[in-house]
N, C-alpha and C positions, 0 to 999 in steps of 0.2 A: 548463544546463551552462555556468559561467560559467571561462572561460580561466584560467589563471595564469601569469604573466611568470618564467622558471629565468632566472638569470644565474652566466655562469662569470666574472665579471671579478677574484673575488682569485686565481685559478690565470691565468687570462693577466697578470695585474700581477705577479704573483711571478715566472711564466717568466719576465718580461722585464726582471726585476730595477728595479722601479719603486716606491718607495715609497709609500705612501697618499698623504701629504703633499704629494709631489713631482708626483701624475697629477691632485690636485687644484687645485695651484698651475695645470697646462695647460692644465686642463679649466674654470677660473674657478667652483671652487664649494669649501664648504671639505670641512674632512680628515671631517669628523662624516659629510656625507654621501655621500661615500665608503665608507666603514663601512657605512651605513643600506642604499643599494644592494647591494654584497654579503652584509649579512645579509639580503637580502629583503625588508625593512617597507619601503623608500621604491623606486617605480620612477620612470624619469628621464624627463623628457619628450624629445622627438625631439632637441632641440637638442644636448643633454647626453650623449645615448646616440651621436649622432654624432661628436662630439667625442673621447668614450671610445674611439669605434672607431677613430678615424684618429690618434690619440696612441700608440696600442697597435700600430696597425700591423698590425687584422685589420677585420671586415665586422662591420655591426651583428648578425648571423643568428649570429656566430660566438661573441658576447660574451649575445646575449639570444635566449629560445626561448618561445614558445606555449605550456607541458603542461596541455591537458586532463583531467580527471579526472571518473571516473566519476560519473554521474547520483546522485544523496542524495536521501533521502528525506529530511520533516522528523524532526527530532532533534527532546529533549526536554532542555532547559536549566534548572539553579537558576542564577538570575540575582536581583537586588536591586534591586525598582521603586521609581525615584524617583519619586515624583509627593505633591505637595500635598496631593488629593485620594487617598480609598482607590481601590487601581485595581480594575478591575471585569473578569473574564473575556469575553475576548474580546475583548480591547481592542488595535488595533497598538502595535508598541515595537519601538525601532530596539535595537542592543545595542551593547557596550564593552564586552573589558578589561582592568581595574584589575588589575594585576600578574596576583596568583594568582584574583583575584573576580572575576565577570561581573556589569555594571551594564545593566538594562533603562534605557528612556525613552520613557512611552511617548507616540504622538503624535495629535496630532489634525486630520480634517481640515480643509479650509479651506472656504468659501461651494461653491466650483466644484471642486476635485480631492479624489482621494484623495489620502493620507499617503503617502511613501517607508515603507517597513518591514522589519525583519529576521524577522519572528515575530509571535505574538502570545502573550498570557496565557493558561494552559490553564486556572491552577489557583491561585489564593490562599492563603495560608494566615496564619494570626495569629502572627507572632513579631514580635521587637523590629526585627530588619532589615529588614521588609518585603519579605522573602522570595518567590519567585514561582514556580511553572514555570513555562515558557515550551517555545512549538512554534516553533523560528527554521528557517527554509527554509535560512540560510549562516550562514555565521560567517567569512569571507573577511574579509578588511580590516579587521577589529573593533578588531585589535590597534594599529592603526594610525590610531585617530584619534583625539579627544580631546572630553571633557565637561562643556560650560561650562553653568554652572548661574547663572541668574539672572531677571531683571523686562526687561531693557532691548531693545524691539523691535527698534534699530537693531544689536546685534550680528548678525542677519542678513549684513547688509550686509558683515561683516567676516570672517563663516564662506564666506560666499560668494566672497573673492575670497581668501582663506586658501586654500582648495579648488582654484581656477582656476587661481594662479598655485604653488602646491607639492604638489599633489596630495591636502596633508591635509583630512581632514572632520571638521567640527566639528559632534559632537548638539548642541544646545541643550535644557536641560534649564530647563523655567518653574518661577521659584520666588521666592520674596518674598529679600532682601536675607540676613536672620537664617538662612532654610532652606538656602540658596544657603551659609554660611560653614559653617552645624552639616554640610552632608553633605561639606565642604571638611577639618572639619575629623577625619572618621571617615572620610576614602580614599575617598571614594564618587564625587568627581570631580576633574578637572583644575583646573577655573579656576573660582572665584566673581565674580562682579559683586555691586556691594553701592554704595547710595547713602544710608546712617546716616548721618545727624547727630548730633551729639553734643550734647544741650539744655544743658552748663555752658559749652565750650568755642566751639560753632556748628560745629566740623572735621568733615569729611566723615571714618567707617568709622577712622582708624586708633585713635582712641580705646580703640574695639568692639572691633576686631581684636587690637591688644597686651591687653586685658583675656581674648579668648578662645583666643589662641595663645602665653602666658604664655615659651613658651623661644623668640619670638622668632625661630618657623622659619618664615617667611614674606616675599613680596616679592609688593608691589602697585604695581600699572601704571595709571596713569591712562587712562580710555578717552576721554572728554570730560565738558565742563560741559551742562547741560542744562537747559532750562525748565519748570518742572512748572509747574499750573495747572489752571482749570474745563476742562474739555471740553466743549461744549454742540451739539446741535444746530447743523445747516448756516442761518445767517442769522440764529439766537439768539431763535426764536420764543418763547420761555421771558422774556425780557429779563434772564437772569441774569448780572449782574454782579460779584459779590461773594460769599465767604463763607454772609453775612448772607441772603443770599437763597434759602441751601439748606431755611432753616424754612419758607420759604413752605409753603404747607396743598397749593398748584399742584403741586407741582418734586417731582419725584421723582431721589431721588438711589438708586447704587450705590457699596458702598465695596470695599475691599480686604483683603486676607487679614490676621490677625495675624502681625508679624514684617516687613509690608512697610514699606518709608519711607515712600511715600505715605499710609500708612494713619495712620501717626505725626505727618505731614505733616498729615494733616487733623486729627486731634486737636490738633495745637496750634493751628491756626488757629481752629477751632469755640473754645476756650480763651479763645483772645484776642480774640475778637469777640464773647465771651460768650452763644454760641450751645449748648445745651443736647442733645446730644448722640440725644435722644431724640425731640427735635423735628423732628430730621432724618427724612424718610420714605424709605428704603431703608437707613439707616444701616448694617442689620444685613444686609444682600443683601451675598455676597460676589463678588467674579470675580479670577479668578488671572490678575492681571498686566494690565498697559496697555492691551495688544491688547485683549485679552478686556474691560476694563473700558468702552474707546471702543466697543469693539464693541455691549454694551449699548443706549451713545445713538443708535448709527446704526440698531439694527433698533427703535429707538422701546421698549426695554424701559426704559429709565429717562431721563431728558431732561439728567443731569450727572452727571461723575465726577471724580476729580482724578487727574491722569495728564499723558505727557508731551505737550510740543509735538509731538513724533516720530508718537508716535500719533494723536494730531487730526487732522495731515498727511497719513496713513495711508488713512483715509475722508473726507477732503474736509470735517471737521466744525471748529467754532469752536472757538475756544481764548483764554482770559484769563488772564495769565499771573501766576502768582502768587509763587513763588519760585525760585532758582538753585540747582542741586546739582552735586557733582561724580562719576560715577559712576566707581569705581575695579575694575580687575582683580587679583584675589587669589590667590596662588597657594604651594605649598609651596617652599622654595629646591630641595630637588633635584628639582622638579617644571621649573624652568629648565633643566635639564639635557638634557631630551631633545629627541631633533630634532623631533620634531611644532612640541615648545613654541617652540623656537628662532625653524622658519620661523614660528610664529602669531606674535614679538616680531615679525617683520622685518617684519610683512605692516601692524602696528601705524605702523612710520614711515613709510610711502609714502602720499605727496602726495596719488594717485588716491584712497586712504582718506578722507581728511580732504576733500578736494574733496565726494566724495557723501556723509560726514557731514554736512557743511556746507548743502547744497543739499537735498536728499530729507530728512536730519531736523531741519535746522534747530540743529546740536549747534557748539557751540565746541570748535573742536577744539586751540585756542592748545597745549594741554599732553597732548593724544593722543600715547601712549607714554614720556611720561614717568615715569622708576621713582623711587616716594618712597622705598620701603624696599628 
């Protein structure tokens, strides 16, 4: 039985003849989330709810209440699974959502825990949406967070203090750079990450992005620059230094999904070092995303991948670094509009951010939050 926060604070703001604007000039927060608390989707933390109370001129008990609600059984959800891979019954998925649609994701666990989860998959079925029912145990908060779709391990980092410091939760939805914009751009989630290159230009995604969002409704946020490169093995038993050394008959490589940069990333390199694509021995093994890819070399299933510095760091394994990318955040303009999005801008320019991108991934964060478009 999980609580729920009632608040009476637009009937005590209106008794007391206070404008929105005016109790949140008092209260040092702005007028949006003001709004967000009286409609329900955002609760305040103590600091906030204290201040509402003594601006107003009643007790926090009087302005905010506890109502419990009856024991639920699990329900049965059509929701819309995103995942890379086809997903498989029985599988956990946190939930969102999107306006009038509910969005599954689902998740996986880690070495040592289980996954957080709202539900699981009952029931697959073959349609174009990827379609799902789903058994969710709540549906509490759903409405209330937001679903970033992309490759880049380090936005952890950034869901997690998005979460801490305003309450909202970020799913992280894994998906190659291309899958990440296509479910951006069918409403399927909030925010994409995308690291495309553009092979005439060299320009990191905006090339992609105006070719795939044509009226121009769009605005991307720079997250940071980053190091892509070999991952190898802790102490580079392999002695793989180069490209050139993934043909070895030795070297077992893993590569990456189609639609990922990386994977684009190693095609032009194998290209330009006139490495034959075929020679490579894992060429055709896939693994979704970074993690998943370094993960590979640490349990000894493959001995090199191309992926970020971030990830190397991750498991303590080697890293040669091969090229510079700039990983950007994509998102609809009136997807800017809402408070989730708002505090995830804000949480974008704070120093703390950029300090443990900097240190934990090793990322430039010189232009973290800056808006191109």
């Amino acid at each position: 039985m999980k609580p729920r926060v009632e608040n009476r604070l637009a009937e005590v703001r209106k008794s007391r003849g206070v404008r929105a604007a005016e109790l949140a000039r008092r209260v040092h927060v702005s007028r949006q989330t003001i709004y967000a608390i009286e409609a329900g989707t955002y609760v305040p933390n103590t600091e906030v709810a204290l201040h509402l109370a003594r601006e107003l001129e009643v007790t926090v008990d009087e302005l905010f209440a506890i109502r419990r609600g009856p024991e639920t059984s699990p329900e049965s959800l059509r929701a819309e699974v995103l995942s890379a891979d086809k997903p498989t019954q029985g599988q956990p998925v946190r939930i969102c959502q999107m306006g009038t649609r509910w969005v599954g994701v689902p998740v996986s666990a880690s070495p040592y825990f289980m996954p957080e989860a709202d539900g699981i998959i009952k029931r697959t079925r073959a349609s174009r949406n990827g379609s799902s029912e789903l058994v969710v145990f709540s549906k509490d908060d759903a409405q209330k967070r937001l679903i970033l779709a992309g490759c880049d391990p380090a936005t952890g980092l950034l869901a997690r203090m998005v979460e801490r410091t305003t309450g909202v939760e970020i799913i992280s939805a894994s998906a190659s750079s291309k899958l990440a914009l296509t479910w951006l751009k069918e409403g399927k989630v909030h925010i994409a990450g995308s690291h495309l290159e553009d092979p005439k230009t060299g320009e990191f995604n905006l090339p992609f992005i105006r070719r795939e969002f044509p009226d121009q409704d769009f605005t991307v946020v720079t997250f940071a620059r980053w190091e892509e490169g070999l991952v190898v093995a802790h102490g580079n038993p392999k002695r793989i230094h180069k490209v050139e050394d993934l043909a070895r008959i030795n070297v077992r490589a893993v590569n990456r999904e189609h639609g990922s940069g990386s994977r684009a990333l190693l095609d032009k390199l194998l290209e330009k070092s006139g490495v034959n694509s075929h020679n490579v021995r894992g060429y055709q093994r896939i693994a979704y995303g970074h993690l998943a890819a370094a993960y590979c070399v640490v349990s000894g299933e493959a001995d090199v991948c191309l992926a970020t510095r971030s990830a190397a760091k991750s498991f303590h394994l080697g890293f040669i670094p091969l090229h510079s990318e700039r990983y950007d955040l994509v998102m609809r303009k009136r997807t800017t509009e809402l408070h989730a999005v708002k505090a995830f801008m804000d949480v974008l320019q704070r120093a703390m951010l950029r300090r443990k991108l900097e240190v934990l991934a090793g990322y430039d964060t010189s232009q973290t939050g800056a808006v191109l478009v």
